[in-house]
C-alpha positions as CSV (number, residue, x, y, z in Angstrom):
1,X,59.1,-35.0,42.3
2,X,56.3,-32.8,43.7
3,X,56.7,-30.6,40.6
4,X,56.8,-33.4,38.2
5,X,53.3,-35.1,39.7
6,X,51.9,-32.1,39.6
7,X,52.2,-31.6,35.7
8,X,51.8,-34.9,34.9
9,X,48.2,-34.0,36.9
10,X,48.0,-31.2,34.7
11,X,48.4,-33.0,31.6
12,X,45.7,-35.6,32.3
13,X,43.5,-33.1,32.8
14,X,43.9,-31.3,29.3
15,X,43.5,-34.8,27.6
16,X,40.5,-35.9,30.2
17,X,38.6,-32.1,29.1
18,X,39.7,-32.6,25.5
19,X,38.4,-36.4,25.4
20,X,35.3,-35.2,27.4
21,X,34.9,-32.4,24.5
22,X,35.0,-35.0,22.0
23,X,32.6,-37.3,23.2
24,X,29.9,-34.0,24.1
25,X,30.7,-33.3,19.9
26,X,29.8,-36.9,19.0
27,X,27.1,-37.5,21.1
28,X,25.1,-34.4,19.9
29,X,26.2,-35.1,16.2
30,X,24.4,-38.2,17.1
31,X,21.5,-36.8,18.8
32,X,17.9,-37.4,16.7
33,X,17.1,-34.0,14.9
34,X,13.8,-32.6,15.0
35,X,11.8,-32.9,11.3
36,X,12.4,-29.6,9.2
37,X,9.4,-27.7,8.7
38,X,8.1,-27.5,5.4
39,X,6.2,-24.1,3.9
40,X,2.4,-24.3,3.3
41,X,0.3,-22.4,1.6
42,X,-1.6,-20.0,4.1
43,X,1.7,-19.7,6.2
44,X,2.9,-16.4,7.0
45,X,7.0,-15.9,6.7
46,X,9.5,-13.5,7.6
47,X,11.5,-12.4,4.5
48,X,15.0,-10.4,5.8
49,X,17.6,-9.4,3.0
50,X,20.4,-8.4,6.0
51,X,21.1,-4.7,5.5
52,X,18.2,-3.5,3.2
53,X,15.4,-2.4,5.5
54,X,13.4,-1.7,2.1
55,X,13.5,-5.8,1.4
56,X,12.2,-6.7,5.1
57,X,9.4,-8.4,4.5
58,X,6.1,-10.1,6.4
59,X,4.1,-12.5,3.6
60,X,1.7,-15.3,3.6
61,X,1.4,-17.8,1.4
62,X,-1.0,-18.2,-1.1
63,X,-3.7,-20.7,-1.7
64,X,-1.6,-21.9,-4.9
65,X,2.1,-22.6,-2.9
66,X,3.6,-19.1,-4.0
67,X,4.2,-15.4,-3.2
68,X,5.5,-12.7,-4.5
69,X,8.8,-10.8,-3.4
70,X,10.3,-7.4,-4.6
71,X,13.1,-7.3,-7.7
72,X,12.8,-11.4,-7.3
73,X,9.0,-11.7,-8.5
74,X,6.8,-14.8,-7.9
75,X,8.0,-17.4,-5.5
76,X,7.0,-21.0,-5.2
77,X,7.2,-22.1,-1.2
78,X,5.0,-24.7,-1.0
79,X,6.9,-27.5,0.2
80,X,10.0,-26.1,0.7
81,X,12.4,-25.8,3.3
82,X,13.1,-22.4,4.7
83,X,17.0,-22.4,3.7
84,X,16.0,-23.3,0.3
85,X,13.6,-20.7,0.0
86,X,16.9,-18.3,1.4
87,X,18.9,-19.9,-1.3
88,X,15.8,-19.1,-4.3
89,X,15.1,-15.5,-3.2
90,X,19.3,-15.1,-2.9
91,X,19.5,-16.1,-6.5
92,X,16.4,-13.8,-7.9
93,X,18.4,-10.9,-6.5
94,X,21.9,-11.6,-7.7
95,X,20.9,-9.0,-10.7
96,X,20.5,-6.7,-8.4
97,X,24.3,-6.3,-6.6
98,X,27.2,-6.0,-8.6
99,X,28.4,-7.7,-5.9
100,X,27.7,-10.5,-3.2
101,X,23.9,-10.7,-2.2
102,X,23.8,-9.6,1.7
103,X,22.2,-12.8,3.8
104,X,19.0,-13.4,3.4
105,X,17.0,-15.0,6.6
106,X,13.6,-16.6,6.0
107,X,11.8,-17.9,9.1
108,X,8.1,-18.9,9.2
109,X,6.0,-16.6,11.7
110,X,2.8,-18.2,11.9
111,X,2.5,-21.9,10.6
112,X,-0.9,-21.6,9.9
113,X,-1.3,-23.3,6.5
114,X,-0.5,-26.4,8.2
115,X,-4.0,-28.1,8.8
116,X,-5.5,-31.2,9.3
117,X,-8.9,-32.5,10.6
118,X,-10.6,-35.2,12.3
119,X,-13.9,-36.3,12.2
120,X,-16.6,-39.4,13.4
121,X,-16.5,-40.9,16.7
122,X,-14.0,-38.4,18.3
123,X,-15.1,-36.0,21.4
124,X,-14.3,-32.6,19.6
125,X,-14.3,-33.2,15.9
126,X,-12.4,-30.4,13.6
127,X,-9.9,-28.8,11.4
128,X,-7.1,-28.1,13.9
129,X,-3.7,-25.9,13.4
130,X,-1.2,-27.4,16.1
131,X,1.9,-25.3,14.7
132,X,4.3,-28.3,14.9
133,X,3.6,-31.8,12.9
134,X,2.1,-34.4,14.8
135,X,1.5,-38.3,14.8
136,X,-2.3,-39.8,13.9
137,X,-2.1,-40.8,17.8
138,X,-1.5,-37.3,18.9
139,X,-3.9,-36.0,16.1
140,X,-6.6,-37.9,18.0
141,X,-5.6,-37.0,21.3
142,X,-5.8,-33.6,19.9
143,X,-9.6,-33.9,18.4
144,X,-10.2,-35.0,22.7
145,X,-9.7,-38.5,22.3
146,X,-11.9,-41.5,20.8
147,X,-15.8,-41.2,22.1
148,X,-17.4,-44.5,23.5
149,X,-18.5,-46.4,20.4
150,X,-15.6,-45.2,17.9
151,X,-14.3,-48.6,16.3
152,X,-10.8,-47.5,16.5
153,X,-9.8,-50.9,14.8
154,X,-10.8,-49.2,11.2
155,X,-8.9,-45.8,12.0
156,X,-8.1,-44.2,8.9
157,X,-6.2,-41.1,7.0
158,X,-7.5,-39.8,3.7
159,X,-4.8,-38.0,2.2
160,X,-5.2,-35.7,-1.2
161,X,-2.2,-37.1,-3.7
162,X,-2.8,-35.1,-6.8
163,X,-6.7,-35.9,-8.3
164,X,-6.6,-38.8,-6.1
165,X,-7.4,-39.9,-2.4
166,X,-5.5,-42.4,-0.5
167,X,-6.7,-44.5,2.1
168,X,-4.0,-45.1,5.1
169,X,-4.5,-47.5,7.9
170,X,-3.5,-46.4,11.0
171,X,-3.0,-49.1,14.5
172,X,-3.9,-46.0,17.1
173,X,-5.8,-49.2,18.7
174,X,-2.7,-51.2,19.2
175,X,-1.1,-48.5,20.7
176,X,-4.1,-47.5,22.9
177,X,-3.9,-51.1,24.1
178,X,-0.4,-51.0,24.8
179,X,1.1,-52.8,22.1
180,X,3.4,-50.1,21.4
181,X,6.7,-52.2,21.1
182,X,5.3,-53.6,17.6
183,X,4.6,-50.8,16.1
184,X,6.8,-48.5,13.6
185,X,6.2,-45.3,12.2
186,X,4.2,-46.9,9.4
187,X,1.5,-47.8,11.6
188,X,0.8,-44.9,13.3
189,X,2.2,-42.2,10.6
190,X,3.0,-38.6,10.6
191,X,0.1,-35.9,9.7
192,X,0.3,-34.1,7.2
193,X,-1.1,-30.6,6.1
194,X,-4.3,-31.4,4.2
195,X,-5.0,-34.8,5.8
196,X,-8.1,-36.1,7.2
197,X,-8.3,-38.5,10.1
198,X,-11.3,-40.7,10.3
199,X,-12.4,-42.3,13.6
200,X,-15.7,-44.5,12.4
């Protein structure tokens, strides 16, 4: 009887860890995921074709999105994911192997090209390079934080679209006052590269 409670013990434990390893898998598969970096011109990438030492490369974007890579040519990055650029420079090589491309890796060194600046009523006004994307409230906290007069009720982006400038209105004053359970994403939206925050 001894014997027999003693593998039934066993058993629940296998289905317990199993059930436990099943909930772990579904709970990270549900887990948020950090926003992808996208490539900007003036960032600097790592380039490695796995087995080639001559192929290892260190580049930096240029001003017009692109760069150029050995027996693949001229590159457009800007905007791009860094598996797709894998995926581009894996393709501009196939020519080269008679038979399966070795991995290619691309990984961005030095996010550089991703810029944005602030400027009026803010305590350190300037073009600023966090490495990681940012929120207009963290922008400002960034730029030191609102100065005494700044009318933070007329907060604004100006973001280049083409030939064009867009104005977006941005509630960092809501937030600031603690309103914070009405707001979405809209309201206080992502930076990004190129934008301009204006505290009047």
């Amino acid at each position: 009887m001894a014997r027999f409670n003693i593998i039934l013990a066993l058993l629940f434990a296998v289905v317990a860890g199993g059930t436990g390893q099943a909930q772990a898998q579904q709970a990270s598969q549900q887990a948020p995921a950090g926003v992808a970096y996208r490539i900007n011109p003036g960032d600097e990438i790592d380039v490695l074709v796995w087995g080639d030492e001559r192929l290892q490369r260190s580049v930096r974007v240029l001003p017009d999105g692109t760069f150029a890579f050995p027996l693949v040519g001229q590159v457009v990055a800007a905007g791009k994911l860094p598996a797709e650029l894998e995926r581009i420079i894996t393709a501009g090589l196939q020519p080269q192997y008679r038979g399966q491309v070795p991995q290619v890796t691309v990984s961005v060194k030095s996010p550089s090209g991703f810029q944005f600046s602030v400027i009026g009523k803010v305590r350190a006004p300037g073009t600023f390079t966090p490495g990681r994307y940012v929120n207009a409230l963290e922008a400002l906290s960034i730029a030191g934080g609102a100065s005494e007069f700044a009318d933070l009720g007329n907060a604004r982006i100006i973001r280049k679209s083409g030939d064009n400038l867009l104005t977006i209105r941005v509630r960092v004053v809501d937030a600031l006052k603690g309103n914070g359970g009405r707001l979405s994403t809209a309201d206080i939206p992502q930076i990004q590269s190129g934008d301009t925050l204006v505290i009047p």
